[in-house]
N, C-alpha and C positions, 0 to 999 in steps of 0.2 A: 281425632285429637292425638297431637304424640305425648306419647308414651317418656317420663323421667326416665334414664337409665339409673342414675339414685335417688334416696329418697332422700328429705327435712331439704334443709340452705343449702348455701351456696359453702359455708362452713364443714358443714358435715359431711359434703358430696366431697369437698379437699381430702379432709381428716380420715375416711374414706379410700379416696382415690391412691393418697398418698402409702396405707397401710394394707393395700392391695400388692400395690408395685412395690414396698418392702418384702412382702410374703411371695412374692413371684422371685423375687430378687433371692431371698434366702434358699429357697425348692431348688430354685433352678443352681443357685451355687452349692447347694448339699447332693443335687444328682451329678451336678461336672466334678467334685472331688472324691464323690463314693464311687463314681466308674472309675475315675483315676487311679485313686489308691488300689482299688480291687485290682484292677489291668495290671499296673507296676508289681504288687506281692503275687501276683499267678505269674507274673514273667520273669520275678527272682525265683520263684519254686521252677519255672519250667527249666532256667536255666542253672541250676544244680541237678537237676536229675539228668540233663545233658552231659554236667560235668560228672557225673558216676556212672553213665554210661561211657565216656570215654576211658577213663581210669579204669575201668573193667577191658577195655579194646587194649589200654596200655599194657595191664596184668596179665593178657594172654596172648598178645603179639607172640614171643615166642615157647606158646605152649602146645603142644600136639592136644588136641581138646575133640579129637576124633572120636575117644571113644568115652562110654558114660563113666567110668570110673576118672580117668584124668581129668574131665569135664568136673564132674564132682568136687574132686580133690581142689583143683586151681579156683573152684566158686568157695568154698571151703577158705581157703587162704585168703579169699578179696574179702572175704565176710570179718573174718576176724580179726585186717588191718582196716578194718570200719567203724569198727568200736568207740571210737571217739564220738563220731552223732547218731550211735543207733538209736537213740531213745526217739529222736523226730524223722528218720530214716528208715524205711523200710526196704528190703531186698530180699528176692524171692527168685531163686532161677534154678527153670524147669529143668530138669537133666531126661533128655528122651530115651526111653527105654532104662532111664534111673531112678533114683528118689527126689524130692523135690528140695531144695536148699536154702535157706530163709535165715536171717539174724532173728529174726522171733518167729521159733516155732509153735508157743503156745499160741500164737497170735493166726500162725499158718494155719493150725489145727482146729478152729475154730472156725476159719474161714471155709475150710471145707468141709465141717461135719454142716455147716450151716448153706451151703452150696449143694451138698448132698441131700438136704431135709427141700429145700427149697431149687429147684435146677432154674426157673423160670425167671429165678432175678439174679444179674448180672452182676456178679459180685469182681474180687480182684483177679484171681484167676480164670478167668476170660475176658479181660481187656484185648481189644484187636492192637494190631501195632500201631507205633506212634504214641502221640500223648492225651489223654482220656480223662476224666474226672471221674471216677468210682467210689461204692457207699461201703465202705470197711465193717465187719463187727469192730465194735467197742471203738473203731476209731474215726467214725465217721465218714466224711467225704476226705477224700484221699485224690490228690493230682499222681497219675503213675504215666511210667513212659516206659509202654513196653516196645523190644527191640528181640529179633531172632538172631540167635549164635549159629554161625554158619562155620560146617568144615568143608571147604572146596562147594562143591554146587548141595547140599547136604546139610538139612536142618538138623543139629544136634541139641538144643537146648534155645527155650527161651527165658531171657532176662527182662525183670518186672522190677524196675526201681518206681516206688511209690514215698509222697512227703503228703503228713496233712494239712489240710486247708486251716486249720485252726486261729493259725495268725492273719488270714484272711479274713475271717470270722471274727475275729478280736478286735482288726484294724475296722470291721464296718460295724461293728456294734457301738464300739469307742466314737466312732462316727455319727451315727445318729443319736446316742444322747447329748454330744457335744452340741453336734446340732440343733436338736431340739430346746436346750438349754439356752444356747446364742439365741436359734432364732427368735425363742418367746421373748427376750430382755428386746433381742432387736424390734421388734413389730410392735414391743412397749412403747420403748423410745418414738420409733418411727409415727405412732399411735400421736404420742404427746407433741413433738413437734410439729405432728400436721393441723393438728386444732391451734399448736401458737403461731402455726405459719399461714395456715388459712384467715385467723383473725384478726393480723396483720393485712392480710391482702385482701380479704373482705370489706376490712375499715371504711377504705374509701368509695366500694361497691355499694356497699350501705349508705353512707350520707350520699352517692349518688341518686338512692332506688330511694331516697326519702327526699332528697330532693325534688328528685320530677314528683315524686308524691302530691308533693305540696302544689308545685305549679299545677297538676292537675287539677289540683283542689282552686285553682284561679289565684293565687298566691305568685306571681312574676319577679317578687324583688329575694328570694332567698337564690344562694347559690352553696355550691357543692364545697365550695373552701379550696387552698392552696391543696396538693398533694408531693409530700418530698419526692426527690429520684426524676429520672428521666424515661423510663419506662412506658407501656402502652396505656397502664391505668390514671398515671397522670396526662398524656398525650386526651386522654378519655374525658376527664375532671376539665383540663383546660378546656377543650373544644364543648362540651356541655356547657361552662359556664360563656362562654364565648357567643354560644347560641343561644342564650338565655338575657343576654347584656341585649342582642342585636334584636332578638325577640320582645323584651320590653321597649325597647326602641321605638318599634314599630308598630305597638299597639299605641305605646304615646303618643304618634303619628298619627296615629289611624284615630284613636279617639280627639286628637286637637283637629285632625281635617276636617271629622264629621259635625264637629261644634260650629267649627271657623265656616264651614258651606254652610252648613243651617243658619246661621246669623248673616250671611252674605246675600246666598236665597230669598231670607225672609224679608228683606230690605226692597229689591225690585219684583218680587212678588205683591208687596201691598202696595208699592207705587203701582203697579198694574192692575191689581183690583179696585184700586181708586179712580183710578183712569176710567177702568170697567162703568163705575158707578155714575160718573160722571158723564160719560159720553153714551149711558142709556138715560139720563135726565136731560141732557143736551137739547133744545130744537134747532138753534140758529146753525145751518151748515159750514160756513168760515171756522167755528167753533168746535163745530165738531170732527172735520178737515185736522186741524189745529192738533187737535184732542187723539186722534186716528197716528196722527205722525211721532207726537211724544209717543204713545201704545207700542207702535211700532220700532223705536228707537230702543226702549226698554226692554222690547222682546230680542236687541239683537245683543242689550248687553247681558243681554241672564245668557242666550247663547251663546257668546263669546266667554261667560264665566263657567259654563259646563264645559264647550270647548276644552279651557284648560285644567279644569278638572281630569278630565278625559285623559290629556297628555301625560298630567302626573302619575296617573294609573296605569298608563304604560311605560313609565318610566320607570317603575315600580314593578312593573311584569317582566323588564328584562325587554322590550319587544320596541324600545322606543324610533329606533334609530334603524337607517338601510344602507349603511355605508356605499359607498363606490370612490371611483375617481374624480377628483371635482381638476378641472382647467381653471387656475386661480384666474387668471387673465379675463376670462369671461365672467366668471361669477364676479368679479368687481367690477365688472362694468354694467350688470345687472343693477346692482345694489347702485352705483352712481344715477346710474336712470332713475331709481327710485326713491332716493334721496328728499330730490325738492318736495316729492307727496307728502311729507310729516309736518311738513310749517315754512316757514319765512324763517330759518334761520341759515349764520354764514356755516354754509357745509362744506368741512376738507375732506378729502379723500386721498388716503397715500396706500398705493394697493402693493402687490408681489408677483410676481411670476412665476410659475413653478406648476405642480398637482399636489391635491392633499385628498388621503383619504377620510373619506365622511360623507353624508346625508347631506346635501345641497340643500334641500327644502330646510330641515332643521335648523341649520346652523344660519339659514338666513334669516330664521323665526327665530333665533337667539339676536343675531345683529339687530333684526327688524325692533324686537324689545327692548334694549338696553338703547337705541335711537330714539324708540317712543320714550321713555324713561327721560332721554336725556333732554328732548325737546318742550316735556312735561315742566321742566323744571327749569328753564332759561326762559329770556322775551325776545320778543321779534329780533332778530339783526345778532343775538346771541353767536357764536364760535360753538360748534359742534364736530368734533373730529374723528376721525376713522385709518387708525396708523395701522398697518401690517408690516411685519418684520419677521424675516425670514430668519434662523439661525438651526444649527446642524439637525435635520432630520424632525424638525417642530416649526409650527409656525404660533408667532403671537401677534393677536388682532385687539387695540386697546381703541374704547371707545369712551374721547373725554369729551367734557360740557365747559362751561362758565357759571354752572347755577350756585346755589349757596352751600353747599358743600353738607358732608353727611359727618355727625358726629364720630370720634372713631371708637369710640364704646356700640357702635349700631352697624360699624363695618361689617359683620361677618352677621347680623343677624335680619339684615337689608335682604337674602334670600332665604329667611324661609316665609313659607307660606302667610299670606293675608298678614303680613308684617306691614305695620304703619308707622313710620319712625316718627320721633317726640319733636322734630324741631319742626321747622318751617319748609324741609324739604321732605316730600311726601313722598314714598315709593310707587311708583304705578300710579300714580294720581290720576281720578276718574277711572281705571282697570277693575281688573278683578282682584290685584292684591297677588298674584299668583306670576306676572310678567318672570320677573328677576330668578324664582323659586323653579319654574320652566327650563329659562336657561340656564345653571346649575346643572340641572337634571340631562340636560341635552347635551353641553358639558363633559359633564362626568362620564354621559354614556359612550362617550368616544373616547374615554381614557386622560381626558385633560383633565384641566383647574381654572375657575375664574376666581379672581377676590378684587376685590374695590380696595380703590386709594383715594383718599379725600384728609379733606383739612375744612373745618367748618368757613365756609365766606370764601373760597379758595377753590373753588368745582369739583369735581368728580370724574376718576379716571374707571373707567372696569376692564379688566385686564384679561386677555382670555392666553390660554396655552394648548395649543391641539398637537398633538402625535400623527405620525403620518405623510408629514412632509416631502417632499423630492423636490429637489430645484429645476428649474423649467434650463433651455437654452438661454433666453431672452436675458437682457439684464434687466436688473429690478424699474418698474416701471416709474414715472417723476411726479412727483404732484398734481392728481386731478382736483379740479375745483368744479362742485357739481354745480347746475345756473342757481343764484339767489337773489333774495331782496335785501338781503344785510347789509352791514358797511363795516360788517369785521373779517379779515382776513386773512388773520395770520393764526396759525394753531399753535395748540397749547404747549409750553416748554415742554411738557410731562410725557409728551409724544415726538419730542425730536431723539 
């Protein structure tokens, strides 16, 4: 089981998150200025003690400082044009084989009875050369730059210019209460706008997670509501409610399929149990013969209505369909041959040339339905036609009738499922109800569009559009007329 990295909401874990990375934010900005300042006031201390060791080289450029007395004398004289900053200034220079020379001598004398009492801590007077940081009596830590006075190759005296660290000490004291100060107001603030800016941006997290709540709960029609901004949590909100639109859909679907098959089902299921009943009471054989054939007709319509049950189910899995190259030229000559199989009526055929990608089988089991469909619904000698028309990179295949025409309040609801329209013309008549609802499905799954054009007493056009197209060499092929018994000839305006 993993492990929260915080703890309570999705609120808290912000309000949280948020006054973490302020207190990171502050730390890390109170060590980058307390090294800074620190660095900058030791490199103004280092560099005045630079400048009084040079003003000392200047003082005795031409001084004979050979021996301890002139060396004295000229330290003597630097000490006492110093006076202006002895007070944060200290200077101490050793005279070899002299006495030792200092702007503050009580200060000196201190340092070495206390150097004396103690040899083992490293006081001012044995700083090595260069510059050093040393622990002063009384005056603390002390930056000193000691330097050796040289006469010709001959240590004569060493100079100890020392300054104290105090205003370094001042400047990071001043530092971390400031600090401390800032920070806590900051980590306040940061505190308070994380709880008003996590609850903000929680808002719609929450009517999301109470959302699917509810749908869990079997509740399908609540959704998560608009969300302002264009952002990833509205990108979130839309596509949730999005999936929840398409989801009730689909269960509306699923719950009208399984009513509309159970009522469909139960229809040639009791015709066949009656049949059953009948042709076990049966003796005379004619009769029973008779009785065996209806049984048998019934059993091929219950399986031609799971059949297409079947199809819808994978039209619905995504798996309906096996595209390839179809040779338009051929496959219309198929469908011509097959043609006369559907009845006695006058059949046009105006085919294309070209390839289109798609499922050959399917889309001939869409033609093949909307043919039954159209044959359904016209009389012997009827005008039934089959226009294909090529145009850029699509082809449209319209197949019209002569029948009575479909009201156009039933237009677009003539494909769905077990749909029986209210007039005189019946969809699928004697089918499963499912023809028209099929091809749609088979349709769509190649990326096109079908929709019906009718006018009630005025027949019926259904119109297909497939994606895929490539124009063949050939020119478009002329009017096939497949063989018939009719005496109508000419096709429908709607198709010229």
């Amino acid at each position: 089981m993993t492990k929260r990295l915080l703890p309570g909401g999705l609120r808290a874990q912000l309000a949280i998150a948020i006054a973490v990375v302020t207190a990171l934010g502050v730390v890390g900005s109170f060590l980058a200025v307390y090294s800074a300042t620190s660095s900058r006031l030791r490199a103004q201390i280092d560099a005045q003690l630079r400048t009084q060791v040079s003003e000392w080289q200047q003082a005795v450029a031409h001084v004979d400082v050979s021996s301890p007395v002139t060396l004295e004398r000229a330290a003597r004289r630097f000490i006492a044009a110093q006076g202006y900053h002895a007070e944060s200034l200290l200077i101490v220079l050793d005279v070899a084989g002299g006495s030792t020379v200092s702007n503050d001598q009580k200060l000196l004398s201190r340092e070495e009875a206390r150097e004396r009492r103690t040899p083992e801590i490293n006081g001012l007077l044995d700083t090595p050369s260069g510059l050093t940081t040393a622990s002063v009596v009384e005056a603390g830590g002390m930056r000193v730059l000691t330097t050796p006075i040289k006469s010709g190759n001959r240590t004569v005296g060493t100079l100890r210019v020392a300054d104290p660290l105090t205003p370094v000490q001042q400047a990071q004291s001043s530092l971390r209460h400031a600090f401390v100060i800032v920070g806590a107001l900051a980590l306040l603030v940061a505190i308070a706008a994380g709880v008003a800016l996590a609850h903000v941006i929680a808002a719609p997290l929450r009517r999301i997670s109470q959302t699917a709540a509810a749908v869990n709960a079997g509740d399908l029609s609540v959704r998560s509501g608009a969300t302002f901004g264009r952002g990833e949590v509205k990108v979130l909100s839309d596509a949730f409610d999005h999936m929840l639109d398409r989801l009730e859909r689909a269960f509306a679907r699923q719950r009208d399929f399984v009513s509309d098959a159970s009522h469909e089902l139960r229809t040639p299921l009791a015709v066949i149990r009656a049949q059953v009943e009948l042709l076990d009471r049966e003796t005379d054989d004619r009769k029973r013969h008779e009785g065996t054939v209806t049984l048998l007709r019934r059993c091929d319509e219950l399986d031609r209505l799971v059949g297409d049950m079947l199809t819808l189910a994978s039209a619905e899995a995504d798996q309906l369909i096996e595209p390839e190259t179809i040779e338009l030229r051929d496959f219309f000559e198929d469908l011509r041959r097959d043609l006369p199989l559907f009845g006695e009526r006058d059949f046009q055929l105006q085919p294309v040339d070209g390839a289109l990608w798609a499922d050959a089988a399917r889309l001939t089991q869409v033609l093949r339905n909307l043919v039954r469909n159209a044959v359904a619904h016209t009389n012997r000698g009827d005008r039934v036609s089959v226009l294909a028309r090529a145009h850029d990179r699509s082809l449209e295949i319209a197949v019209s009738d002569a029948g009575p025409g479909i009201p156009p309040d039933e237009l677009e609801e003539i494909f769905e499922r077990f749909h029986r329209a209210s007039t005189n013309r019946s969809t699928d008549r004697g089918g499963s109800g499912l023809g028209l609802a099929i091809a749609r499905a088979i349709v769509e799954a190649h990326g096109g569009n079908i929709h019906a054009e009718s006018a009630p007493g005025q027949g019926a056009t259904f119109r297909i559009e497939l994606p895929g197209y490539r124009p063949g060499d050939a020119r478009t092929a002329g009017l096939a007329r497949a063989p018939h018994t009719g005496t109508r000839n000419q096709a429908s305006s709607s198709l010229r």
